[in-house]
N, C-alpha and C positions, 0 to 999 in steps of 0.2 A: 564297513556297513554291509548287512547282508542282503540280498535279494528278493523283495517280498513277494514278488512274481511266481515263484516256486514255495512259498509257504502255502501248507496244506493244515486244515482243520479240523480236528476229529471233537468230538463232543458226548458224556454221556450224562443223564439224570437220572436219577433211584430217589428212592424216598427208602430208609429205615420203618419196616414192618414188623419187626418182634424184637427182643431180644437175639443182642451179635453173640452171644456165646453160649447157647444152650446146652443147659443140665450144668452150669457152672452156676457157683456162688456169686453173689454180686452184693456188694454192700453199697449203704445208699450213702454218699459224700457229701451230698450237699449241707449245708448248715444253714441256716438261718441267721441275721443278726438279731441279737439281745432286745427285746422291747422291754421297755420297762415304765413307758408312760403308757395314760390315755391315746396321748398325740403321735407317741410309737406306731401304738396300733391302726390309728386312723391312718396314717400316712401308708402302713405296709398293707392297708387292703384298698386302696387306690392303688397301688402296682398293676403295672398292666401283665395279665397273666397266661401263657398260653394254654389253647383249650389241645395239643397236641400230647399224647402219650408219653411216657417218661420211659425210656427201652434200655437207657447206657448209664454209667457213670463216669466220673473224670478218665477214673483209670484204662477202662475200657475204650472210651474215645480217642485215647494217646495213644491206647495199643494198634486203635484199626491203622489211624492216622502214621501212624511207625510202620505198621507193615505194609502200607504203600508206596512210604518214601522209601524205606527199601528196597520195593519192588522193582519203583520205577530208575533207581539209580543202578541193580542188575540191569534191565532192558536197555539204558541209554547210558552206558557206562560214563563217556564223553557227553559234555556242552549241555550238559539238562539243568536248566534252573527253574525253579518247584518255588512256585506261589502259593500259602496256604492260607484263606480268610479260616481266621478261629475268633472267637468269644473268649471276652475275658469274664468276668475272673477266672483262670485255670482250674485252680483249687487244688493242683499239685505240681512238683516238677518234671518238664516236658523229659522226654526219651531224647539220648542223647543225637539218634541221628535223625530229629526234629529240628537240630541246633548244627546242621552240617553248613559248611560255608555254601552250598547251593540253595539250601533253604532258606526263602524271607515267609517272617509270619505277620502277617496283617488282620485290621479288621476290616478292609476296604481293597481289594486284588483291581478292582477296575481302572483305578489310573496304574499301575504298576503292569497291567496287560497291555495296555494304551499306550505306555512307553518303550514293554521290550516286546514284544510283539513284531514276528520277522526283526529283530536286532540278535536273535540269538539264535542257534540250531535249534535246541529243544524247548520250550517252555512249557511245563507242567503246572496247570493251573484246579487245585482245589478248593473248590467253591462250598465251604463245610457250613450245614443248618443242623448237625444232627444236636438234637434237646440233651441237655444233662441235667437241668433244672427247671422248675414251673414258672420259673422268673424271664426266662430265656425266650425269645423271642422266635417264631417259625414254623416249621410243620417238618422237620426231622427229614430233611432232603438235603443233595449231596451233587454236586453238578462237577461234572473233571471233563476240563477239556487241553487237547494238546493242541498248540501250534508247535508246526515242526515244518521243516527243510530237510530235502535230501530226498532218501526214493519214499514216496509216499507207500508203496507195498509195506514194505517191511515197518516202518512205521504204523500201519492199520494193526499189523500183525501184533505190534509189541504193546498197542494201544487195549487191543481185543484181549490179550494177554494178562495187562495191568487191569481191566476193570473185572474180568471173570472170576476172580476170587470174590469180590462185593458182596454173589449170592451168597456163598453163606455164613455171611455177618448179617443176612437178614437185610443187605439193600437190594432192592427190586425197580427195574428200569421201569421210567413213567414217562 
């Protein structure tokens, strides 16, 4: 068991404000399902819907969400396990190193932070709201925080590191 005493915690919040990959094509994935009654239609416009801008799609979202877990598996080569709340439906199949044995993908990180939280060196936690659909629930914000052991310097360092690409995917601290 490891020493919570010495666990330090870094924390950052952005909101998505444009389009992550400008002057790129972007098609739009989402689908609708089929109505075909009256009562189709009643039901799909009682959906609760947000009033938040529509900036990504699936594919895009797996790409930012990829080049994080990347990132952050460069910077902590060793003992990093990488919590990611995402939204289902995907609407496509995840990037392979989405699906690494350090990666859990959930819809709920809070008991799973509550559990390993100081039990492990690194815990990499992405708290993802960014919208890929009007169905989708949020306001396109993105919260990453590390609990970490060990020298907290170089840790800030690899943290300051991991999130400074964000800008320009168009997330912006808030």
């Amino acid at each position: 068991m490891s020493d919570e005493s010495r666990l330090t915690e870094q924390h950052f919040s952005g909101v998505l404000t444009r389009v992550p990959f400008k002057g790129a094509l972007s098609a739009a994935l989402a689908r609708y399902m089929p109505l075909e009654s009256e009562n189709d239609f009643e039901v799909f416009a009682e959906l609760p819907a947000s009033d938040a801008p529509i900036f990504l799609n699936f594919t895009e979202h797996y790409q930012i969400l990829d080049a994080l877990v990347k990132f952050a598996n460069q910077l902590w080569s060793e003992d990093l396990c990488i919590l990611i709340r995402l939204s289902m439906p995907g609407g496509m199949r995840l990037p392979a190193d989405l699906l690494q044995a350090n990666v859990l993908l959930m819809q709920d990180v809070a008991p799973e932070v509550a559990r390993l939280k100081g039990q492990v060196a690194h815990l990499l936690v992405i708290d993802d709201h960014l919208l890929r659909y009007q169905l989708e629930q949020g306001h396109n914000q993105m919260r990453i925080s590390l609990y970490s052991q060990g020298d907290k310097g170089i840790n800030q360092r690899r943290f300051a590191q991991l999130i400074a690409p964000l800008a320009d995917y168009g997330i912006e601290p808030i």
